[in-house]
C-alpha positions in Angstrom: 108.4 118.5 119.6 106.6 122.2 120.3 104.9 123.8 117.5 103.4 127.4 117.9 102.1 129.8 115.3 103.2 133.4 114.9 102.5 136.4 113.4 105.0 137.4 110.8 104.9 140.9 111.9 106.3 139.7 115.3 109.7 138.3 113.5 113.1 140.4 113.6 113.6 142.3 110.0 116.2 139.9 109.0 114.0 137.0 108.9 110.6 139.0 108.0 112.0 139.8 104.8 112.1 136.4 103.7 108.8 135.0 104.5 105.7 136.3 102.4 102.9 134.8 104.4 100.9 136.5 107.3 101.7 133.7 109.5 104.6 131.4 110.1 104.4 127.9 112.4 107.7 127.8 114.9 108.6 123.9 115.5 111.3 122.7 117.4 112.8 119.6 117.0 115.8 118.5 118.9 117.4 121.8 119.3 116.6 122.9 115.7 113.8 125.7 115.1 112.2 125.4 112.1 109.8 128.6 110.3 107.2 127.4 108.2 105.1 129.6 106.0 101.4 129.2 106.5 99.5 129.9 103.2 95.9 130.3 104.0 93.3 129.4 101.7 92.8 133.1 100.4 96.3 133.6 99.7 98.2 132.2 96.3 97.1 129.3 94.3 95.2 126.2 95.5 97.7 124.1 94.0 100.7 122.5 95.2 104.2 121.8 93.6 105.6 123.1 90.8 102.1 125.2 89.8 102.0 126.7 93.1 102.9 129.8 92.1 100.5 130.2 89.2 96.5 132.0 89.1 95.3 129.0 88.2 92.0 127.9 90.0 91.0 124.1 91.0 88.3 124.7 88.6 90.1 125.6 85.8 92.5 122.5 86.6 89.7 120.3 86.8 88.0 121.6 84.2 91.4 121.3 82.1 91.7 117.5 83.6 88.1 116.4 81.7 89.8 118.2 78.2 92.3 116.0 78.2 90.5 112.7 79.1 88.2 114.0 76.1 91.1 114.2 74.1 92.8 111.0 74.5 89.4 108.8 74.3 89.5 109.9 70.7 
């Protein structure tokens, strides 16, 4: 397996219109190339899953996280 990382700007049109990130990892594995966004830590939400596409801070999650244990100790 060969990984590489790229510089979206490097891509052909057709596939830098689909990719948002700056960067994109290249793998191959067993004759199938594989583009991966890379989100770095400035960009988009620190969260994963389904909130990843939200403004929503580790802080205010965590912060969110305590409210709740609050509200079901009472």
């Amino acid at each position: 397996m060969n990984e590489l990382v790229l510089d979206t700007k490097t891509l052909p049109e057709a596939l830098f219109r689909f990719i948002r990130t700056e960067k994109v990892k290249v793998r191959e594995l067993d004759g199938e190339l594989r583009l991966t966004p890379i989100i770095d830590s400035k960009e988009g939400c620190p969260l994963l899953g389904i909130a990843s596409d939200c403004g929503f801070t580790v802080d205010e999650f965590l912060v969110r996280k305590r409210e709740d244990k609050v509200l079901e100790g009472e």
